[in-house]
PyMOL CGO cylinders between C-alpha atoms (Angstrom):
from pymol import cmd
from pymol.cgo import CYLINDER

trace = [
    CYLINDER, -106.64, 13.78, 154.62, -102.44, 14.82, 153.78, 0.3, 1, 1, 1, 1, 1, 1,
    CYLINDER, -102.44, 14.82, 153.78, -102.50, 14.58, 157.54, 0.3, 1, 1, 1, 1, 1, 1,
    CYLINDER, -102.50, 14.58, 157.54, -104.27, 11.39, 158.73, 0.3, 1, 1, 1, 1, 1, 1,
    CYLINDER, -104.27, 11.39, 158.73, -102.08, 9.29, 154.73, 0.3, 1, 1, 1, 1, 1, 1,
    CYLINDER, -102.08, 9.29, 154.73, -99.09, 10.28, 156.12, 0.3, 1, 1, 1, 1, 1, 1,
    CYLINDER, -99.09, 10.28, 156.12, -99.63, 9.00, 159.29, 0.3, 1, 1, 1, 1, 1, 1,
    CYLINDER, -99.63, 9.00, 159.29, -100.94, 5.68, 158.16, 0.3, 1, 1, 1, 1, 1, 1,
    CYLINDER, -100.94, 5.68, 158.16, -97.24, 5.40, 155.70, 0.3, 1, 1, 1, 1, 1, 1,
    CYLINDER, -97.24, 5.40, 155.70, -95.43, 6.29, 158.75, 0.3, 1, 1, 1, 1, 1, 1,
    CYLINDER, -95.43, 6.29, 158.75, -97.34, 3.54, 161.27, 0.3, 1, 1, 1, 1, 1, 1,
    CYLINDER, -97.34, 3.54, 161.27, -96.66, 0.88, 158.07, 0.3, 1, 1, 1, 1, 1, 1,
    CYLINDER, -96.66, 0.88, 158.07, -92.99, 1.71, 157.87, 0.3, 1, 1, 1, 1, 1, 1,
    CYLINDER, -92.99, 1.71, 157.87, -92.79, 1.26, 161.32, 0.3, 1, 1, 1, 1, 1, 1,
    CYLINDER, -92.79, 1.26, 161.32, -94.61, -2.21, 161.34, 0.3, 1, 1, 1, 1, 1, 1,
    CYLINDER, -94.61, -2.21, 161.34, -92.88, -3.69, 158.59, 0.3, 1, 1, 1, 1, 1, 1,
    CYLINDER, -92.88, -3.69, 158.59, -89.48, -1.86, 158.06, 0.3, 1, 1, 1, 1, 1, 1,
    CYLINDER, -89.48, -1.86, 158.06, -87.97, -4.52, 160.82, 0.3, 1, 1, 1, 1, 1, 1,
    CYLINDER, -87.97, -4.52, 160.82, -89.38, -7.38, 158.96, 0.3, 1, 1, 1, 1, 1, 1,
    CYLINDER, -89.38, -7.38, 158.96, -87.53, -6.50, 155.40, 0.3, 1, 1, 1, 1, 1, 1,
    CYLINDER, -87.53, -6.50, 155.40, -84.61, -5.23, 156.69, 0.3, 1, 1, 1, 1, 1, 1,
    CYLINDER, -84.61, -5.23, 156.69, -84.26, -9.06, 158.78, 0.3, 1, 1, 1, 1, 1, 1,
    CYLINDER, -84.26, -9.06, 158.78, -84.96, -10.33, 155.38, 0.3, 1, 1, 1, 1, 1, 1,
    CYLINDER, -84.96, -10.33, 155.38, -82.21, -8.68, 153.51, 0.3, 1, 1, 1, 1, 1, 1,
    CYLINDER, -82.21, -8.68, 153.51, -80.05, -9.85, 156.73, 0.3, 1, 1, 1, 1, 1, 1,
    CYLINDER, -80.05, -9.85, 156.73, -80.97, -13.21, 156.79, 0.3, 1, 1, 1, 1, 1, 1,
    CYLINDER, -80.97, -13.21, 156.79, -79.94, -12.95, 152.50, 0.3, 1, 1, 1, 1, 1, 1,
    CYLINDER, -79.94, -12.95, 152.50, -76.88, -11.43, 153.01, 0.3, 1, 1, 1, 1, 1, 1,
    CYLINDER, -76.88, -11.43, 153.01, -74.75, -12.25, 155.67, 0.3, 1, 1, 1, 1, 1, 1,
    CYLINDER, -74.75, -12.25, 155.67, -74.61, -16.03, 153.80, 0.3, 1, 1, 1, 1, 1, 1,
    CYLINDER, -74.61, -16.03, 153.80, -72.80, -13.92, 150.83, 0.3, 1, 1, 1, 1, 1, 1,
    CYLINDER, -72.80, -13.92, 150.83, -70.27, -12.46, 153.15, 0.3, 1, 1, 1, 1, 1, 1,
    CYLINDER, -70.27, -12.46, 153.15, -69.08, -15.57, 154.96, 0.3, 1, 1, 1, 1, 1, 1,
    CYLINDER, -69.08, -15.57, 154.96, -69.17, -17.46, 151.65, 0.3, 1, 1, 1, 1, 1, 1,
    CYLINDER, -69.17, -17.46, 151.65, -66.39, -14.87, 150.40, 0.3, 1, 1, 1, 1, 1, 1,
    CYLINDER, -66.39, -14.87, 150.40, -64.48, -15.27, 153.77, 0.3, 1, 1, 1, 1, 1, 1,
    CYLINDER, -64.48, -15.27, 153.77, -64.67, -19.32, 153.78, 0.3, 1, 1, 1, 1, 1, 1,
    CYLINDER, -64.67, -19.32, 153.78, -63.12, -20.20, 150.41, 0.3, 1, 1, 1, 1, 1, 1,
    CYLINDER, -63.12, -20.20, 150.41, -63.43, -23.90, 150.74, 0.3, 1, 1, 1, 1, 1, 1,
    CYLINDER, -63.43, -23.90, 150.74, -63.08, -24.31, 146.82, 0.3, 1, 1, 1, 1, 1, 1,
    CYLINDER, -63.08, -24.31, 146.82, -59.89, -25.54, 145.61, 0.3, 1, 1, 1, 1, 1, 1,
    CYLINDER, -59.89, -25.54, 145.61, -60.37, -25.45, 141.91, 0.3, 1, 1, 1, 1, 1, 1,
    CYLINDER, -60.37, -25.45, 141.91, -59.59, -28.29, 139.49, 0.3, 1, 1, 1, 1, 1, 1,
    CYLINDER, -59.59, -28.29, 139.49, -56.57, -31.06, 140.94, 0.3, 1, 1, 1, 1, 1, 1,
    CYLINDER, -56.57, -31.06, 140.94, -56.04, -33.32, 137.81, 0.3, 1, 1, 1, 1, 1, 1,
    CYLINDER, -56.04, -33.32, 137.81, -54.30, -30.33, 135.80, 0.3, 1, 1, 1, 1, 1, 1,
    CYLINDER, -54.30, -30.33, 135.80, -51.36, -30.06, 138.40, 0.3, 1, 1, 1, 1, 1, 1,
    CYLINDER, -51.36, -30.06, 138.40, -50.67, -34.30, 138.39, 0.3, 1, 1, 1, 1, 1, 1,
    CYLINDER, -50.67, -34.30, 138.39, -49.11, -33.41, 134.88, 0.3, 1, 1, 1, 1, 1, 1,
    CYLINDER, -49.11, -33.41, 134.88, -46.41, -32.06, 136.79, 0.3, 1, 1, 1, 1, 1, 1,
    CYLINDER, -46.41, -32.06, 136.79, -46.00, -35.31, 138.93, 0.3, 1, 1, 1, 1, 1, 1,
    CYLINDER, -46.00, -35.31, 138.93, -45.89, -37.68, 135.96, 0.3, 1, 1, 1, 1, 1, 1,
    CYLINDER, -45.89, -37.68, 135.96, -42.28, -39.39, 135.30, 0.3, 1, 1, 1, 1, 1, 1,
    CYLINDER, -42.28, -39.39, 135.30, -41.61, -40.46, 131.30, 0.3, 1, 1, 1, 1, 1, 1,
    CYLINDER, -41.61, -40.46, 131.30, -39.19, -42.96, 130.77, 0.3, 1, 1, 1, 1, 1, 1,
    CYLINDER, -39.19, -42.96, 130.77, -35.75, -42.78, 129.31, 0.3, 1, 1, 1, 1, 1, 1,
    CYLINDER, -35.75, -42.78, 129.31, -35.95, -42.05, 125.74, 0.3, 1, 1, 1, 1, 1, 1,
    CYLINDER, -35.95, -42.05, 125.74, -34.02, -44.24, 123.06, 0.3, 1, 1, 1, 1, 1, 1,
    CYLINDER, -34.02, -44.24, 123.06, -30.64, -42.76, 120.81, 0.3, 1, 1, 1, 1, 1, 1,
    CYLINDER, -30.64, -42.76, 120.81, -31.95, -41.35, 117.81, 0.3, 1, 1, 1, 1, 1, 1,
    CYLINDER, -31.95, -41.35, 117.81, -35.45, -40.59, 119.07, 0.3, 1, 1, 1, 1, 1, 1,
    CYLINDER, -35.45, -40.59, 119.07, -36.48, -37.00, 119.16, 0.3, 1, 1, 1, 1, 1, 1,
    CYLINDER, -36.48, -37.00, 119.16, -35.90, -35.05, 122.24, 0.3, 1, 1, 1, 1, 1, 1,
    CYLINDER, -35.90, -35.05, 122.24, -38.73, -34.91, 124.42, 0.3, 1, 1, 1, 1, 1, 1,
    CYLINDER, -38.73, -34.91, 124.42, -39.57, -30.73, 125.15, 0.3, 1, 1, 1, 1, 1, 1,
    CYLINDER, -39.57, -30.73, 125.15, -40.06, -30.23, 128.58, 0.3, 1, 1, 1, 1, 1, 1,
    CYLINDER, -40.06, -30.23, 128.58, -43.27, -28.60, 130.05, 0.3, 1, 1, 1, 1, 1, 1,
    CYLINDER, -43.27, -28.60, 130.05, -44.84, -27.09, 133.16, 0.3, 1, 1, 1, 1, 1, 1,
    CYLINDER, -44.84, -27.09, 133.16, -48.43, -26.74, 134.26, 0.3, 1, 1, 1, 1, 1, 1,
    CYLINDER, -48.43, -26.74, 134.26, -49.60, -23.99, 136.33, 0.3, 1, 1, 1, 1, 1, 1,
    CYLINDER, -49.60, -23.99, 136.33, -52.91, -22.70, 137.58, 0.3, 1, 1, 1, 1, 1, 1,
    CYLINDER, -52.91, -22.70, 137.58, -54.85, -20.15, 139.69, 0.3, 1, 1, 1, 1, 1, 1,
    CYLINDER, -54.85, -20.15, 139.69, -58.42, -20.79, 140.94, 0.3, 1, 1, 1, 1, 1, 1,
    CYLINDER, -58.42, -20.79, 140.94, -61.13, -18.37, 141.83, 0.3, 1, 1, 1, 1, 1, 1,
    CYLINDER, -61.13, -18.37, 141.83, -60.49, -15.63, 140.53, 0.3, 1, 1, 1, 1, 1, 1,
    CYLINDER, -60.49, -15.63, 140.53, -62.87, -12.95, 140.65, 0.3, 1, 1, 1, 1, 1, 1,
    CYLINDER, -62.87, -12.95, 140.65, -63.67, -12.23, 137.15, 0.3, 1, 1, 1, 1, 1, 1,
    CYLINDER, -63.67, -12.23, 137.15, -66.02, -13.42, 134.95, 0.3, 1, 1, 1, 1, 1, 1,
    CYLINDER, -66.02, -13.42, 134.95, -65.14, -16.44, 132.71, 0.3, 1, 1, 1, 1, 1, 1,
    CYLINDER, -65.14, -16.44, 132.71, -66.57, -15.51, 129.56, 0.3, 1, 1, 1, 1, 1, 1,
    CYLINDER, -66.57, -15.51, 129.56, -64.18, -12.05, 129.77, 0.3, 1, 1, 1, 1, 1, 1,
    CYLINDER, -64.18, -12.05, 129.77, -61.20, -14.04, 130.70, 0.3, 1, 1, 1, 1, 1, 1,
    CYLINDER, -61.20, -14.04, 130.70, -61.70, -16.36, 127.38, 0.3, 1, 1, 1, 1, 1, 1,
    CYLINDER, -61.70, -16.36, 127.38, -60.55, -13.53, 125.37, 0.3, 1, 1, 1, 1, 1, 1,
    CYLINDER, -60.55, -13.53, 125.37, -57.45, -12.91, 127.46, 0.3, 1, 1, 1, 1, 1, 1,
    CYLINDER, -57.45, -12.91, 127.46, -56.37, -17.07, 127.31, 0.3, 1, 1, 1, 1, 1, 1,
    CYLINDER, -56.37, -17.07, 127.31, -56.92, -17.37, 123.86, 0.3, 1, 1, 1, 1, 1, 1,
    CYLINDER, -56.92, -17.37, 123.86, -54.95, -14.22, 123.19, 0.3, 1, 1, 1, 1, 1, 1,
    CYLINDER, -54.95, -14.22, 123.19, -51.37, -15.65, 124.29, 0.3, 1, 1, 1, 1, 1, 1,
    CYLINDER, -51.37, -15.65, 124.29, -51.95, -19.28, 122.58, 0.3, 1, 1, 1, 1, 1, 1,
    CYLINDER, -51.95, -19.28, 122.58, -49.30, -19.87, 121.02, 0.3, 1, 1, 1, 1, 1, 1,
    CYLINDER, -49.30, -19.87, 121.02, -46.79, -17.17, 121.93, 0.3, 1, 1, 1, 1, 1, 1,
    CYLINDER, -46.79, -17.17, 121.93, -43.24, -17.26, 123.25, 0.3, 1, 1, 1, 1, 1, 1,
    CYLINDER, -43.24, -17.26, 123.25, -43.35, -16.46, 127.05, 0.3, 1, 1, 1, 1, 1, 1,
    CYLINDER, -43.35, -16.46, 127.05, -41.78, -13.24, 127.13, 0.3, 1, 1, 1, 1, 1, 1,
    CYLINDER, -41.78, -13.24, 127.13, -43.89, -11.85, 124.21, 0.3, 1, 1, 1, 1, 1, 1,
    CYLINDER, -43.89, -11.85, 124.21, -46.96, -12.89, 125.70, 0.3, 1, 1, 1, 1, 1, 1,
    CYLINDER, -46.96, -12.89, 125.70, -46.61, -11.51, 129.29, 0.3, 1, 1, 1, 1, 1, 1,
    CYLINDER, -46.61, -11.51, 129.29, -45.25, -8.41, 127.17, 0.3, 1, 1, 1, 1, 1, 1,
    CYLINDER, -45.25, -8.41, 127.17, -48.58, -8.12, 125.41, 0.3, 1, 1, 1, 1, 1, 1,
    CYLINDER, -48.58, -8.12, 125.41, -50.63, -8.57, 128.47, 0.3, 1, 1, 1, 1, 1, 1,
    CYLINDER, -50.63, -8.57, 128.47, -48.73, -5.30, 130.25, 0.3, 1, 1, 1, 1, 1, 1,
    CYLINDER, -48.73, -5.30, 130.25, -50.86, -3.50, 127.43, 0.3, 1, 1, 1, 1, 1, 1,
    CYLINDER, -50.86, -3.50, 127.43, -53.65, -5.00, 127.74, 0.3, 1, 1, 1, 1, 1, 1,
    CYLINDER, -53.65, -5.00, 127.74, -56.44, -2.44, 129.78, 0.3, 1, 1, 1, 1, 1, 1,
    CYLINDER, -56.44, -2.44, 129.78, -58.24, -5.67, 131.09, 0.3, 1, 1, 1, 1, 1, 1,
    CYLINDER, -58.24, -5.67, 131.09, -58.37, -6.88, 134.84, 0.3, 1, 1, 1, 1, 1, 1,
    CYLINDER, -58.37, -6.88, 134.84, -58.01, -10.31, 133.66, 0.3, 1, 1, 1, 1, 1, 1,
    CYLINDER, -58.01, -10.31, 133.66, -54.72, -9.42, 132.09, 0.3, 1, 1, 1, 1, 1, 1,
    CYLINDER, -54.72, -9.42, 132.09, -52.99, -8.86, 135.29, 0.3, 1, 1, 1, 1, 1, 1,
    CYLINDER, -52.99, -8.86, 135.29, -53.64, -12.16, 136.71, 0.3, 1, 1, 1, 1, 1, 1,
    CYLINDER, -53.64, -12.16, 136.71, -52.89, -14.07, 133.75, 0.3, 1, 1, 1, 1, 1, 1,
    CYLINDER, -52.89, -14.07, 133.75, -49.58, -12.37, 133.43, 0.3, 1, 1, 1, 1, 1, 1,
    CYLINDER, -49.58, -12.37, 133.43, -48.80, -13.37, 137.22, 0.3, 1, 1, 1, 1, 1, 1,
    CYLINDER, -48.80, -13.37, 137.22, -49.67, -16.76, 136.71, 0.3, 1, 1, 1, 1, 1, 1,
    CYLINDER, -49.67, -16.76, 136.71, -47.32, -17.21, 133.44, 0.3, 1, 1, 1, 1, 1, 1,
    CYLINDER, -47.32, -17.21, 133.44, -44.19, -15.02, 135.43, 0.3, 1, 1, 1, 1, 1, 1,
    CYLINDER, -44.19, -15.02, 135.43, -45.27, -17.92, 137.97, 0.3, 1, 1, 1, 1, 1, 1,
    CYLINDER, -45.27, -17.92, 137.97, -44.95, -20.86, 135.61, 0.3, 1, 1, 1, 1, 1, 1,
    CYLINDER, -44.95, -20.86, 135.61, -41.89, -19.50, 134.20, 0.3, 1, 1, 1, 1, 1, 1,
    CYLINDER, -41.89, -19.50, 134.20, -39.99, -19.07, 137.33, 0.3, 1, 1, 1, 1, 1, 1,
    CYLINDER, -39.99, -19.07, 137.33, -41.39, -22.75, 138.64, 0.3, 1, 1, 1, 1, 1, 1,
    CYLINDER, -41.39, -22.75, 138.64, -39.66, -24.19, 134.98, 0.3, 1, 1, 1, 1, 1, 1,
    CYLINDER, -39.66, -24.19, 134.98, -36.52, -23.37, 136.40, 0.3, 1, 1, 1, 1, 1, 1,
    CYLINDER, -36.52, -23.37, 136.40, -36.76, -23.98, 139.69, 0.3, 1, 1, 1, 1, 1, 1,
    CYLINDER, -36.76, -23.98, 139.69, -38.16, -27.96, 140.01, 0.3, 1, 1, 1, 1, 1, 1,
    CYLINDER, -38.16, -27.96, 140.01, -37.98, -29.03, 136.58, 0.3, 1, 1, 1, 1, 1, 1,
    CYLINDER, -37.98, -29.03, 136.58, -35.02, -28.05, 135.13, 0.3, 1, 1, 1, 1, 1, 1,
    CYLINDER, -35.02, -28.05, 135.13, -35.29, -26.07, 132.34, 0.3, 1, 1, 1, 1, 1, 1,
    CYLINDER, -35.29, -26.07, 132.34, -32.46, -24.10, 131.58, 0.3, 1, 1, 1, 1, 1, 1,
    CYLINDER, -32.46, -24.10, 131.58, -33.23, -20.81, 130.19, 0.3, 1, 1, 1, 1, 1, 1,
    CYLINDER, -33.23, -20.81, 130.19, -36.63, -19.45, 131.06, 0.3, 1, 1, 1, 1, 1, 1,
    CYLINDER, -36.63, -19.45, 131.06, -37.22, -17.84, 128.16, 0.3, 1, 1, 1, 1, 1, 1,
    CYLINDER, -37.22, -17.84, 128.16, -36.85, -20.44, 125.59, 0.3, 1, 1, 1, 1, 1, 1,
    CYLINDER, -36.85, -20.44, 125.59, -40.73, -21.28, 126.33, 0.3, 1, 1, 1, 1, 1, 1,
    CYLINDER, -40.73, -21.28, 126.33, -44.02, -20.97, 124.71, 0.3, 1, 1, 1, 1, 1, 1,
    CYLINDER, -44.02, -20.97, 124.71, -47.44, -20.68, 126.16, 0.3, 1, 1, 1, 1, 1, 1,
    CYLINDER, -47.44, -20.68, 126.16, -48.73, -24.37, 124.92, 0.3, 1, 1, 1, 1, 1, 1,
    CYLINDER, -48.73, -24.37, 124.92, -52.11, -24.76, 126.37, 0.3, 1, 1, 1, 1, 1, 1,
    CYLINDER, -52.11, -24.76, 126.37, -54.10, -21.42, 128.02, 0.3, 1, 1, 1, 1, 1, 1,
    CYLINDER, -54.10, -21.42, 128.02, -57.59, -21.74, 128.59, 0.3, 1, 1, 1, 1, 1, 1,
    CYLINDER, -57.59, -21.74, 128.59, -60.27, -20.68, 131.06, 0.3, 1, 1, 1, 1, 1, 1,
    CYLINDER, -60.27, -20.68, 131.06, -62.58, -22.84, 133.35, 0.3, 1, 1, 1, 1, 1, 1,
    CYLINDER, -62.58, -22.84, 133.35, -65.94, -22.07, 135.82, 0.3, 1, 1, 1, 1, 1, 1,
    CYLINDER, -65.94, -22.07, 135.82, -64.89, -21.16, 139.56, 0.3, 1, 1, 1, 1, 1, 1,
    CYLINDER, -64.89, -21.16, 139.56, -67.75, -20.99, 141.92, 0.3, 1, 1, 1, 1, 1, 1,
    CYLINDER, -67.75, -20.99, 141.92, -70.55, -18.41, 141.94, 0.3, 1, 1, 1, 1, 1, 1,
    CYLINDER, -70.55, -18.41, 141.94, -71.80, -16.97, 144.86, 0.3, 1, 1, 1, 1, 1, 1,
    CYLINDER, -71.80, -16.97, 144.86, -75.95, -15.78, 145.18, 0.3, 1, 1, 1, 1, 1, 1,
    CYLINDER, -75.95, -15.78, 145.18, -76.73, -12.30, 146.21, 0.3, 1, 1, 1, 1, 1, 1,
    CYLINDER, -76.73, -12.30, 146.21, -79.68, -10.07, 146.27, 0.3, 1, 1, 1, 1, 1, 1,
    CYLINDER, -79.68, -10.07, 146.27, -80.03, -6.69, 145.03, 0.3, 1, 1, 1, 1, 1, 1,
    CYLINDER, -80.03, -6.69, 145.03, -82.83, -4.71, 146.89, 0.3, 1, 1, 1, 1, 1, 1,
    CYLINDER, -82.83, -4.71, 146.89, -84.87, -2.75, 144.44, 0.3, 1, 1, 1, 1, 1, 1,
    CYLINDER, -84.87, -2.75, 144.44, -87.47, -0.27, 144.83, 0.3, 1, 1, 1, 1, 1, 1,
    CYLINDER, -87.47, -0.27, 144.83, -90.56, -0.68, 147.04, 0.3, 1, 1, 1, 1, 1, 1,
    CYLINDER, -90.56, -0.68, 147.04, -89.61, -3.91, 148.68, 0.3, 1, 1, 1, 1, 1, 1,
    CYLINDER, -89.61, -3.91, 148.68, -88.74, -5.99, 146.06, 0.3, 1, 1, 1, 1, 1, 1,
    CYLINDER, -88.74, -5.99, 146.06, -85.60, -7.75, 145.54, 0.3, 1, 1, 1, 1, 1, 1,
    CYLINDER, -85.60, -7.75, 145.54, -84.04, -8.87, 142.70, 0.3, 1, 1, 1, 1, 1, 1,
    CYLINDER, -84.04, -8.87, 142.70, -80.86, -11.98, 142.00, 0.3, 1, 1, 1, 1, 1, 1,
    CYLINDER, -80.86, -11.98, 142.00, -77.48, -11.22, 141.57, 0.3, 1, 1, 1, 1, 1, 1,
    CYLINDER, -77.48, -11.22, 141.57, -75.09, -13.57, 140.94, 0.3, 1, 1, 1, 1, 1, 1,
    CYLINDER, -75.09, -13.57, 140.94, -70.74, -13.35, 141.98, 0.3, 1, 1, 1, 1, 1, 1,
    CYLINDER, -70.74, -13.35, 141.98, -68.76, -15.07, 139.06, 0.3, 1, 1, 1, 1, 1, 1,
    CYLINDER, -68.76, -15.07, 139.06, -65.04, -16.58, 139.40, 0.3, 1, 1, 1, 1, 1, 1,
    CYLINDER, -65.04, -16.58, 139.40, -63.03, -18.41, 137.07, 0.3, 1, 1, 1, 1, 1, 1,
    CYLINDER, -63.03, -18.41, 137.07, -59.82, -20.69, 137.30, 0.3, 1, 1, 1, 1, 1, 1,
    CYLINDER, -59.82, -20.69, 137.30, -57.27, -19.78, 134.69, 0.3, 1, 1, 1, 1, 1, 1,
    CYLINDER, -57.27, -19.78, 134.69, -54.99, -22.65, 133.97, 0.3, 1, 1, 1, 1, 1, 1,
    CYLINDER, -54.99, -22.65, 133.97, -51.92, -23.00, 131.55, 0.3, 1, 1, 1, 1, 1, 1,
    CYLINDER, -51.92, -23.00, 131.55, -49.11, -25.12, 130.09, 0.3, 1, 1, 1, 1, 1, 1,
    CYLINDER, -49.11, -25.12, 130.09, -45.39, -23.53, 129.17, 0.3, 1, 1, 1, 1, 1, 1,
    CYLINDER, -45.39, -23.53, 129.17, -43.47, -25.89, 126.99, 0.3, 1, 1, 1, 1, 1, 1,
    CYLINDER, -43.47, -25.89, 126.99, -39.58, -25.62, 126.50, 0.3, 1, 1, 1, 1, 1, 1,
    CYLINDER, -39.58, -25.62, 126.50, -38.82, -24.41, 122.64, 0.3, 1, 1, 1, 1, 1, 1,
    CYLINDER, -38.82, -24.41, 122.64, -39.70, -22.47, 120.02, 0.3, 1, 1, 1, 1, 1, 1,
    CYLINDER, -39.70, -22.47, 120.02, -43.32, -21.59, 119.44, 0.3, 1, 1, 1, 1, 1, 1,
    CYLINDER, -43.32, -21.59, 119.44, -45.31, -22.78, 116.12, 0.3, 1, 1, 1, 1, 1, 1,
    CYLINDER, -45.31, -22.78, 116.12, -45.04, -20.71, 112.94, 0.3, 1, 1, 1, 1, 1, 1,
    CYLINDER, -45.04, -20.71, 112.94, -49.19, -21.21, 113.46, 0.3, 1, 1, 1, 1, 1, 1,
    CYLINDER, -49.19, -21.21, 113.46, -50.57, -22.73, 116.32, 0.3, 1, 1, 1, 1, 1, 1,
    CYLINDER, -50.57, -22.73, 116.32, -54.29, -22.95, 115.07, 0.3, 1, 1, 1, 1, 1, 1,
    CYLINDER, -54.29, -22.95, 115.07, -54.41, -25.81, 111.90, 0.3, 1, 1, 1, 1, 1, 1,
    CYLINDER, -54.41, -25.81, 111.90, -56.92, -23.68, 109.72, 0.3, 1, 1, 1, 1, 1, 1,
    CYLINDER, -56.92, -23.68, 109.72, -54.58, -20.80, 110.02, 0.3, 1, 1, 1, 1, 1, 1,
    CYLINDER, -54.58, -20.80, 110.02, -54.59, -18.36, 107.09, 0.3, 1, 1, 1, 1, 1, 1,
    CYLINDER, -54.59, -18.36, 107.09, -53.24, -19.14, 104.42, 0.3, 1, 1, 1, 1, 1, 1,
    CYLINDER, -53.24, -19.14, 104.42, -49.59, -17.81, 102.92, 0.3, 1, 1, 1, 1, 1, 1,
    CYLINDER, -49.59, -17.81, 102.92, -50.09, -15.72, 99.40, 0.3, 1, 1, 1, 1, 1, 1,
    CYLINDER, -50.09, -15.72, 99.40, -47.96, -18.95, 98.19, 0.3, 1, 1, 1, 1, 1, 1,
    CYLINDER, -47.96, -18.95, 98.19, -50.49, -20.72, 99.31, 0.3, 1, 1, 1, 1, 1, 1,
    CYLINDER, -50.49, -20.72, 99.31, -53.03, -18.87, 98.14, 0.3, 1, 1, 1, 1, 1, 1,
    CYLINDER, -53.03, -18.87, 98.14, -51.99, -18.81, 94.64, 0.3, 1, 1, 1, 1, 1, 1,
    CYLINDER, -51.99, -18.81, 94.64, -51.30, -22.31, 94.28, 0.3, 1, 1, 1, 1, 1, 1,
    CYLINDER, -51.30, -22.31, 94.28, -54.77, -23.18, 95.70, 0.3, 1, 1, 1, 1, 1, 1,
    CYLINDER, -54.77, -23.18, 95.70, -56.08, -20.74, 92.87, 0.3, 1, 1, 1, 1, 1, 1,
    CYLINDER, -56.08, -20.74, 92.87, -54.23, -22.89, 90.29, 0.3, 1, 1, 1, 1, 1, 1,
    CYLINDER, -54.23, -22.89, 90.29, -55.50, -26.19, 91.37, 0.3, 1, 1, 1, 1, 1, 1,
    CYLINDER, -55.50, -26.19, 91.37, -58.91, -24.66, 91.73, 0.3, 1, 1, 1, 1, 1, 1,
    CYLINDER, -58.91, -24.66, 91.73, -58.51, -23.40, 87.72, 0.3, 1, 1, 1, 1, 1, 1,
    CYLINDER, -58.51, -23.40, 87.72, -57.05, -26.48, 86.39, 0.3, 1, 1, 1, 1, 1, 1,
    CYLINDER, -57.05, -26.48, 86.39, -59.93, -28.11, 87.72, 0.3, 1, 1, 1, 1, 1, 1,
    CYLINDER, -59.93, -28.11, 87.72, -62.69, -26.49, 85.42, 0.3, 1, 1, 1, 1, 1, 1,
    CYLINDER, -62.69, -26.49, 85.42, -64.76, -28.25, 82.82, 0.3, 1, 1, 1, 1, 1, 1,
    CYLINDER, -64.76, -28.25, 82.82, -65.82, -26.46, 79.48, 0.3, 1, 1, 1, 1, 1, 1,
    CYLINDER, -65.82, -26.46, 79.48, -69.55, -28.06, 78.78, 0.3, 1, 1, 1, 1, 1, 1,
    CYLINDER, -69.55, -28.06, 78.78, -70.08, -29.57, 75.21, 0.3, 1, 1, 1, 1, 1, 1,
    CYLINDER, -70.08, -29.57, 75.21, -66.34, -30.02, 74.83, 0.3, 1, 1, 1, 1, 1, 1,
    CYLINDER, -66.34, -30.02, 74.83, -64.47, -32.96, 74.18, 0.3, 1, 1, 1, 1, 1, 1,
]
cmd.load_cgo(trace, "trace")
């Protein structure tokens, strides 16, 4: 009976081992040339900032900071993970932020770095700016690249889905000093803090008082 079973698995392995493994081919192959073909460009609105001409501004009106835009789509990295990277340098001067990202143990971090030493170097370049460093990371946030479909193959001929995130990382250096607090419900100074407390105790009513 050991003899005549192992027979029969061999004769079924034989019949339909062709038929998954054109299967998984027929699944796969579209995954690879989808990777090779990267016919995606990413968003095109967020560069046009770059493009856009202001008119002169009038004596006595405040100076206009200058700013660049900058981008890099498809990256291969998950979005949500890259959120925590962007919203890390909001906010920060540009040579303390791509300092901060050099510690950073992410693979997100590297990219973003690039992509600031990019914008920093195209400030100078084609729109003037005269001293790289006097910059702060404005605007740095994340957006969806594409995702490419994959199967997994999992025991006993099944298969399961597997999906291939990317994300575009875009962001916005603006000439100056960055904001004491960049966020408006920042925390608050113990200043603050203590004249809230004040307000909040002049405030109270005594009950069955005149």
């Amino acid at each position: 009976m050991a003899l005549s079973s192992t027979r029969n698995f061999i004769n079924l392995n034989y019949k339909f081992g062709p038929i998954i493994l054109q299967k998984l081919q027929i699944h796969n192959t579209p995954v690879q040339d989808a990777w090779h073909s990267n016919t995606s460009k990413g968003p095109k609105r967020f560069l046009e900032y770059n493009k856009k001409v202001y008119p002169p501004q009038q004596l006595g009106e405040e100076p206009r900071p200058a700013f660049v835009c900058h981008q890099r789509v498809n990256i291969k990295y998950s979005p949500w993970k890259m959120w925590y990277i962007a919203c890390l340098v909001r906010g920060m001067a540009v040579d303390e932020a791509i300092k901060q990202l050099k510690f950073i143990p992410k693979k997100g971090a590297k990219d973003v770095r690039e992509v600031i030493e990019e914008a920093k170097e195209l400030a100078i370049k084609e729109h003037n700016v005269e001293f790289g460093s006097n910059m702060w990371v404005a605007e740095s946030f994340v957006g969806k690249g594409k995702v490419i479909k994959g199967l997994r193959r999992h025991a006993r001929g099944r298969y399961g889905h597997v999906e291939y995130f990317h994300c575009h990382y875009l962001v916005r250096l603006e000439e100056g000093k960055p904001p004491k607090h960049y966020y408006a419900d920042h925390p608050k100074e113990p200043h603050e803090m203590l004249e809230q407390w004040l307000q909040d105790m002049r405030k109270r009513k005594i009950t069955n008082s005149l």
